[in-house]
C-alpha positions, 0 to 999 in steps of 0.5 A, spaced: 802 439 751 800 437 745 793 437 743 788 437 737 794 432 733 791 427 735 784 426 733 787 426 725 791 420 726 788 416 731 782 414 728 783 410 724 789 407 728 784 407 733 779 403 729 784 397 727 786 396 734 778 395 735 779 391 731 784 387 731 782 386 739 774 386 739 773 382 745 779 385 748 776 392 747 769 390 748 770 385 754 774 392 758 771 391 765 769 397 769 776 394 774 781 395 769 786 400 766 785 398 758 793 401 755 792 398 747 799 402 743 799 400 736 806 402 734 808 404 727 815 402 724 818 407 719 825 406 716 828 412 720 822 412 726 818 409 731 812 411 733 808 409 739 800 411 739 797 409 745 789 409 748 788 409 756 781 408 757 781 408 765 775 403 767 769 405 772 772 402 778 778 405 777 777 412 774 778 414 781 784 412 782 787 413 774 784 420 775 788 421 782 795 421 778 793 424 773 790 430 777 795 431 782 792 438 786 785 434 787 781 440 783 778 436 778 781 439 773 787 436 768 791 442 767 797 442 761 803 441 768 798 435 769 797 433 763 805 433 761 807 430 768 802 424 767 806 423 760 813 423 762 810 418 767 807 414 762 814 415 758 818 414 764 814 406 765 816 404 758 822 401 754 822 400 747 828 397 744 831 396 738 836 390 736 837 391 744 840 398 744 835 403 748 831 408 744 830 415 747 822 416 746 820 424 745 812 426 747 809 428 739 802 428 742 796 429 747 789 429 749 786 429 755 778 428 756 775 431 761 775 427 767 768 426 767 768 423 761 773 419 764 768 417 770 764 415 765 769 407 763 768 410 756 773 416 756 780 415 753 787 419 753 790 419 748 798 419 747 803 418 741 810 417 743 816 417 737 823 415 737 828 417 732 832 410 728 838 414 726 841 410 719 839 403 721 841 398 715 837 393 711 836 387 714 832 384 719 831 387 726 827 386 732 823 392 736 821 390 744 816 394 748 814 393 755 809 397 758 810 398 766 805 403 767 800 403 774 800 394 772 796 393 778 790 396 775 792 396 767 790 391 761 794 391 755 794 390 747 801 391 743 799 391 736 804 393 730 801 398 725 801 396 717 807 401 715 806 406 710 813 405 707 813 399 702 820 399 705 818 396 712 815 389 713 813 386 718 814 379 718 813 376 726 809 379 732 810 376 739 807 379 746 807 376 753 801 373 756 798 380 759 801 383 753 805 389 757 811 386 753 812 384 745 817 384 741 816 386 733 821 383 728 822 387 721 825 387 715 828 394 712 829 393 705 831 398 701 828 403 696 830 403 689 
């Protein structure tokens, strides 16, 4: 497992998503699974941080796949098999062709702080572009993960390369799925 990374980097993600999202993150119902991914489009990467932040009424449940010996504690096998089934439960494409994603990062909070509907575990996920041709693309996310119990936010990140522009953004009613269309020009 991979911790500590993430504190650098999802902070201020973190903060624009809240932002973005205000009524959504603050309107979090103690019954629900909040899964807000912001995704970074790069020219040769794409990255997905997502926050899970498992409601009160529902932490129990959260906590029983995550925890599978029943301790009370999140050990790494736990943690690394609770990642690769959120990996398993998301697709992302580009331009309709499959991108293979890769766990960069975690962390886990105690599961009392879980309990408490304020906890959050944080996961980053990248897939790797290969050469990919300027011009416009189309990125499409959709996130199956315990969707009985989850609400979700898709939002795609400012990119840090001048190359990228993300020029639409469209997600689905629940926003499990969205789709991210850019444009890749090219560096002089």
């Amino acid at each position: 497992m991979v911790e500590g990374v993430m504190t650098r980097f999802l902070s201020l993600p973190l903060l624009f998503a809240l932002l973005a999202f205000p009524s959504a993150v603050f309107a979090h119902r103690d019954d629900q699974y909040l899964q807000a991914t912001l995704v970074a489009v790069e020219p040769s990467a794409v990255r997905l941080q997502i926050n899970l932040i498992p409601g009160i009424a529902v932490a129990e449940q959260v906590l029983a796949v995550i925890d599978r010996d029943g301790d009370g504690l999140i050990s790494t096998s736990e943690a690394a098999a609770y990642a690769e089934s959120l990996k398993r439960d998301l697709t992302v494409r580009l331009d309709r062709r499959n991108l293979e994603l890769k766990l960069t990062a975690s962390e886990f909070v105690e599961p009392g702080e879980l309990r408490t509907g304020s906890g959050i575990i944080q996961m980053e996920f990248s897939a790797i572009l290969g050469p990919l041709a300027a011009g416009a693309h189309r990125l499409t996310l959709e996130n199956r993960h315990l969707s009985t119990i989850s609400v979700y936010l898709i939002n795609a990140a400012r990119p840090t390369s001048r190359a990228v522009q993300i020029t639409k953004q469209k997600r689905n009613d629940n926003q499990s799925a969205g789709e991210i269309e850019f444009t890749l020009h090219p560096l002089r």
